[in-house]
C-alpha positions in Angstrom: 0.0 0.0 0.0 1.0 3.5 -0.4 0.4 6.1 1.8 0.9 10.1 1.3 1.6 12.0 4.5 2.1 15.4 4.6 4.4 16.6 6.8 4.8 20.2 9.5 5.6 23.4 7.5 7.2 25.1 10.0 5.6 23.9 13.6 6.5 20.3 14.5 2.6 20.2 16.8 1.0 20.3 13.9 1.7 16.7 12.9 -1.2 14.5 13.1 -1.6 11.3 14.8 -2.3 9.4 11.6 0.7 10.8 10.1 2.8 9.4 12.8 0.8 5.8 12.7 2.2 5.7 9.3 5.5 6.9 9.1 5.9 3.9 12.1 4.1 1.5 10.6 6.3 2.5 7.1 8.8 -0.7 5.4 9.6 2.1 2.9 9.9 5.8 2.9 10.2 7.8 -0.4 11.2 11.6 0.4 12.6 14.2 -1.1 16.0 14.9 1.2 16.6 11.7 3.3 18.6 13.5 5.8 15.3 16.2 6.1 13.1 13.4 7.0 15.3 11.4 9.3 15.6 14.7 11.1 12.4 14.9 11.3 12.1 11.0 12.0 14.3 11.4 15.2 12.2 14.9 16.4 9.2 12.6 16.5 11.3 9.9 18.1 10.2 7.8 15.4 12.8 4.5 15.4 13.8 4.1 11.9 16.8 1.9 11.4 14.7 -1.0 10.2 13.3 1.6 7.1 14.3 1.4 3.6 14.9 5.0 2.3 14.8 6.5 -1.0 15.2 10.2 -2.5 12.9 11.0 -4.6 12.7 14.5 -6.0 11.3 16.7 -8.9 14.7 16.0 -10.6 14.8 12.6 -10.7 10.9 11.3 -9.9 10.2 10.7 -13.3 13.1 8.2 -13.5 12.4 6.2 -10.3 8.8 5.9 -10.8 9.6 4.1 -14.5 11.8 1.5 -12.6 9.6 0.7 -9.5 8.9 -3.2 -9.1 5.4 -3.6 -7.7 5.8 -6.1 -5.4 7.4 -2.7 -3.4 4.1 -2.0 -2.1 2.8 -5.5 -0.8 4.6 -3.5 2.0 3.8 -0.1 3.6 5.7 2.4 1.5 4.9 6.2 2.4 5.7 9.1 0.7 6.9 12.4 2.5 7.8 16.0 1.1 10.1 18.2 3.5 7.7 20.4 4.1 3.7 20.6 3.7 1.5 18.2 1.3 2.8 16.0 -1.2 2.0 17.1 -4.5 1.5 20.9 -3.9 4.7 22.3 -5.9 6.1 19.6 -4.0 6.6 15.7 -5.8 3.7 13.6 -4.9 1.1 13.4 -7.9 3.1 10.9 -10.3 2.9 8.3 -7.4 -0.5 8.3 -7.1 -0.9 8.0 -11.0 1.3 5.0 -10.9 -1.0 3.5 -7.9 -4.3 4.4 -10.1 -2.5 2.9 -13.3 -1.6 0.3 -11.4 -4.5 -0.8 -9.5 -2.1 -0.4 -6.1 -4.0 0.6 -3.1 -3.3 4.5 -1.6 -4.3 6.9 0.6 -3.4 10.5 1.5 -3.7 11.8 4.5 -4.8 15.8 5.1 -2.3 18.0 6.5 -0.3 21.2 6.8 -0.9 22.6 4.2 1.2 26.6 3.4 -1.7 27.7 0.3 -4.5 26.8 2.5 -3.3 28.4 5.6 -2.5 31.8 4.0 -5.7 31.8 1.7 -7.6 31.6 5.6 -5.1 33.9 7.1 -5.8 37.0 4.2 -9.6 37.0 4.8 -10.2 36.9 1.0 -13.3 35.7 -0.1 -14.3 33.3 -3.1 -12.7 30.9 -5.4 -9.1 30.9 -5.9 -6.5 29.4 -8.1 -3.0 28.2 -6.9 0.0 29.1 -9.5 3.2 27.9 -7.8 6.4 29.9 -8.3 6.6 32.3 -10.7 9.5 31.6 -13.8 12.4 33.4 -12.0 12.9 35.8 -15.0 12.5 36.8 -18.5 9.7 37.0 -20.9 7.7 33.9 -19.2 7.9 35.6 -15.9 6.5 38.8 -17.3 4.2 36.6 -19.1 3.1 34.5 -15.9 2.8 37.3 -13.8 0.4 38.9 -16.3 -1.7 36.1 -16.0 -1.7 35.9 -12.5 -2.7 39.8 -11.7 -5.4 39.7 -14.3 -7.1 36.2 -13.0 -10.8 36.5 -12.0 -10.4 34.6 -9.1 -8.1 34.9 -6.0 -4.6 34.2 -7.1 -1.6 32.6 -4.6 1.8 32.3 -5.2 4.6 30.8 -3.4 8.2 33.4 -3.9 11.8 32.9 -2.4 13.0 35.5 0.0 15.7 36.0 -3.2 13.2 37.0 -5.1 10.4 39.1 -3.3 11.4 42.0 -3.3 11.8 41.7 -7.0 8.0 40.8 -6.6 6.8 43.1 -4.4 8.0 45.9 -6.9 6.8 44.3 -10.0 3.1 44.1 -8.2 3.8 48.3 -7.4 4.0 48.9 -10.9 1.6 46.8 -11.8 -1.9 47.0 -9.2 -0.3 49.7 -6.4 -4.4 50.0 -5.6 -4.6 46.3 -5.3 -4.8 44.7 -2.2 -2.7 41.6 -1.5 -2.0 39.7 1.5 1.7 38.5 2.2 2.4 35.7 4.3 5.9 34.1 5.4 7.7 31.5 8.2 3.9 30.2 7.8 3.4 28.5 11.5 7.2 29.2 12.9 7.8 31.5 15.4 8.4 34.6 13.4 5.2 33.8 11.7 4.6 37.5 10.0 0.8 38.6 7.8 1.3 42.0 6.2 -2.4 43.3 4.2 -2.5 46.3 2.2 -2.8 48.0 -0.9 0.4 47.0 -2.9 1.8 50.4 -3.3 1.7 50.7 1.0 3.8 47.4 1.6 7.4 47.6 2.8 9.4 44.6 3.6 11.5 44.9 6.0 13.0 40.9 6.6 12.9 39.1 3.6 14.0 35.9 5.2 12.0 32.6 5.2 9.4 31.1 2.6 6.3 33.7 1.3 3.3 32.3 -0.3 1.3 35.8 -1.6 -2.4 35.9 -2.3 -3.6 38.3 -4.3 -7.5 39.7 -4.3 -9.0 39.0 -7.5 -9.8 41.6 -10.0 -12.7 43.7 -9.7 -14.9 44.0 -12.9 -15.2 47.6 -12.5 -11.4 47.7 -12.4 -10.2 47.3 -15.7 -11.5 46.3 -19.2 -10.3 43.1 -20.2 -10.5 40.7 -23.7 -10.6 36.9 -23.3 -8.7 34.8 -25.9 -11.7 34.2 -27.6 -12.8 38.0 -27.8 -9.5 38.5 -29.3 -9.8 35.8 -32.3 -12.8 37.3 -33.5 -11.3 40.9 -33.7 -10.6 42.0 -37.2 -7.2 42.3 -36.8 -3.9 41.4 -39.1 -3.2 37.9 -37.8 0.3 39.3 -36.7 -1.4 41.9 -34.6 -3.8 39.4 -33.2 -1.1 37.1 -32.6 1.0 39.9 -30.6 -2.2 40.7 -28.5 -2.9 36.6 -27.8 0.4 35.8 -26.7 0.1 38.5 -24.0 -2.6 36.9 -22.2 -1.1 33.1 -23.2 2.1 31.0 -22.2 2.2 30.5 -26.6 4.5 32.8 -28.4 3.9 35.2 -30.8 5.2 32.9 -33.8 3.4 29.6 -32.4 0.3 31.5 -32.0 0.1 33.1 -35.8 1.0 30.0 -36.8 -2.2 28.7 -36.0 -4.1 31.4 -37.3 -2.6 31.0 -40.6 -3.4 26.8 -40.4 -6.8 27.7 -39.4 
């Protein structure tokens, strides 16, 4: 059997009960960073000696999962991120699709959880879409990013303390009316919420994990196009392209390329 179990993202309490039943009960323990979990292993004065570990991370998941033998999990074989649930930005979801494929029984226990807790923590309202991190740089940043502050629906992102403050003043040029909600050390003891309008925030320590949720655009805001408002414009289908690759992850090229096939 295979077994998901999230893990603390930041405060060791938060561990549930279940989670330790089966990270004891585990044969086999697939985790991103072996010496993260054992750490964490010995915290919980979980005895693990007896445990078969593997690394298994975004790098090199792909390859592990294609050799697994299946008889693996006629024993109890968990899977652990360093931090939070499996499968949020984290490794996770191909092991469940080889279980599905597979017919190999799984569960996944709920746990800490970093989008969830700062989505609560803003006071937002409504639906919301998770994006991950942002491209570091570049045109698919710019591009990303775009997307992101233009979404109808509350928009989260997780950032590096390298890279917020690059952020923070891309959303000041961007929506300085907007307000967003920053959130980082999520459960730690310098746990810190700042919520303002963008063009009010100052960050003054930049250390630790942020996850940012942005409130979602208000109608009476701006005018906006949809992809499909776009494609019936009468427009050159180089100027159409240039406007649809603005509000897509395609290029320019890939996109008039189509409209020239269609």
């Amino acid at each position: 059997m295979l077994i998901l179990v999230p893990t603390p993202i930041g405060n060791l309490s938060d561990i549930s009960k279940r989670a330790i039943e089966a990270l004891n009960e585990a044969d086999v323990i697939f985790c991103e960073d072996t010496r993260v979990t054992k750490k964490l292993l010995n915290l919980l004065q979980i005895e693990y000696s007896n445990k078969t570990f593997y690394s298994m991370h975004s790098h090199n998941e792909s390859e592990i999962i294609s050799k697994l033998d299946l008889s693996i999990f006629d024993k109890n074989v968990v899977y652990v991120s360093d931090a939070g649930m499996p499968g949020i930005s984290d490794p996770g979801s191909k092991l469940i699709q080889f279980a599905q494929q597979n017919n190999i029984k799984y569960d996944v226990i709920p746990g800490a959880n970093a989008v969830l807790t700062a989505l609560v923590a803003s006071g937002f309202e409504g639906e919301f879409t998770f994006f991950g991190f942002l491209p570091h740089k570049g045109n698919e940043r710019d591009k990303k990013l775009k997307e992101v502050i233009n979404h109808d629906k509350i928009a989260i992102i997780y950032e590096s303390p390298h890279r917020i403050d690059k952020l923070l003043k891309e959303l000041k040029k961007e929506i300085p009316e907007r307000t967003v909600f920053f959130a980082k050390e999520l459960t730690k003891m310098y746990q810190t919420f700042i919520k303002d309008k963008v063009k009010n925030i100052e960050l003054k320590n930049n250390k630790g994990e942020w996850v940012v949720v942005i409130d979602k655009t208000q109608k009476n805001d701006i005018l906006t196009l949809s992809y499909d408002d776009i494609l019936t414009l009468k427009l050159h289908p180089k100027e159409k392209a240039k406007l649809l690759s603005k509000i897509s992850t395609k290029s320019t090229k890939e996109i008039y390329n189509e409209l020239i096939n269609l």
